[in-house]
Wavefront OBJ file of the C-alpha trace (Angstrom):
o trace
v -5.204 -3.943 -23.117
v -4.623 -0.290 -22.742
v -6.955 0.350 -20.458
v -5.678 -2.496 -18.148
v -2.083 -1.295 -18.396
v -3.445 2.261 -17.343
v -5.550 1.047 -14.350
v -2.130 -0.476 -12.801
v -0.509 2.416 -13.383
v -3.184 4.348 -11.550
v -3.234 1.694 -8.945
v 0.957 1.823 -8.927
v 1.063 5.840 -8.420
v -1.921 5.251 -5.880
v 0.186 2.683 -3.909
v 3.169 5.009 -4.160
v 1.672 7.798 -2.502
v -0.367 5.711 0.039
v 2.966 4.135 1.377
v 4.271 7.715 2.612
v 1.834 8.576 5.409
v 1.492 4.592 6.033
v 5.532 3.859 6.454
v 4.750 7.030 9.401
v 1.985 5.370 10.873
v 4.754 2.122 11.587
v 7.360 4.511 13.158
v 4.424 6.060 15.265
v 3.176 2.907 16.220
v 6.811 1.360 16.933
v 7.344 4.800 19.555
v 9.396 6.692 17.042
v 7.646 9.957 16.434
v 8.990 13.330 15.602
v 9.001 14.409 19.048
v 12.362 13.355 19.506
v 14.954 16.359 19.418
v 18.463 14.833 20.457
v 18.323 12.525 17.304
v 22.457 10.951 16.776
v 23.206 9.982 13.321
v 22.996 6.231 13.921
v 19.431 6.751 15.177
v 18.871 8.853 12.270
v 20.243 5.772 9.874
v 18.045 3.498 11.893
v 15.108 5.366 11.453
v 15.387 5.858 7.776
v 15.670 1.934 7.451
v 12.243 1.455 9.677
v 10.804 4.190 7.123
v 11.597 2.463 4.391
v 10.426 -0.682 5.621
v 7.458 1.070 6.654
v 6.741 2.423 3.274
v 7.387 -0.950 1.542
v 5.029 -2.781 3.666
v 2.086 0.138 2.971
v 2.861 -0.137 -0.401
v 2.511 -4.294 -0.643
v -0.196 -3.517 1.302
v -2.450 -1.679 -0.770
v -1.761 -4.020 -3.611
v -3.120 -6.819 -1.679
v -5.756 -5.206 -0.265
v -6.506 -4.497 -4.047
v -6.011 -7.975 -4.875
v -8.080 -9.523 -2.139
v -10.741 -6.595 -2.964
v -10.664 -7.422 -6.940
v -11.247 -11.449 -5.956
v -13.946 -10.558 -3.634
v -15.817 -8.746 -6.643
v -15.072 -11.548 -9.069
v -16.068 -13.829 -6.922
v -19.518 -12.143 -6.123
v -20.378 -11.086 -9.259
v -23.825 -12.698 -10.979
v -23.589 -15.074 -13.231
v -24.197 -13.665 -17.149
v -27.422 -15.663 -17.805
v -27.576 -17.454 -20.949
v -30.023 -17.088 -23.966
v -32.754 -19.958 -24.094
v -31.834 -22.108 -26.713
l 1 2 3 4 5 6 7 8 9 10 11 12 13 14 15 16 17 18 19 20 21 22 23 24 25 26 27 28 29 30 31 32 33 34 35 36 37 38 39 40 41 42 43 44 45 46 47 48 49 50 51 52 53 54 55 56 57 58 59 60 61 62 63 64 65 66 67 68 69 70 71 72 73 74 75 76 77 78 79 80 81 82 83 84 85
């Protein structure tokens, strides 16, 4: 039990730190880089919400991409053979 509550935690604190650079990659690919100097504060507002939405999808993300990875090995995994009787 311990050692699956300390593999989500990895997999939580791996998630966490993936969703940075990945809620950047959604403002770059919606136009909004850092190239922009003249920058009011209601763009500013509206480009910390699209980070933050950016961030949340990278970090559901990963966790399904984890999930769908972790099925995928189940699900391929050889059968334990049994002992003849």
């Amino acid at each position: 039990m311990k050692s699956f509550f300390a593999r989500e935690f990895l997999w939580f604190v791996i998630a966490f730190i993936l969703a940075f650079p990945l809620g950047l990659g959604f403002l770059w690919i919606l136009g909004l880089s850092a190239d922009v100097t003249a920058v009011t504060e209601v763009d500013l507002s509206t480009l910390t919400r699209l980070y933050i939405l950016g961030w949340i999808l990278g970090f559901v993300g990963v966790y399904i991409t984890r999930f769908i990875a972790g099925a995928i090995n189940v699900l391929t995994a050889p059968e334990p053979e049994s002992e003849p009787a």
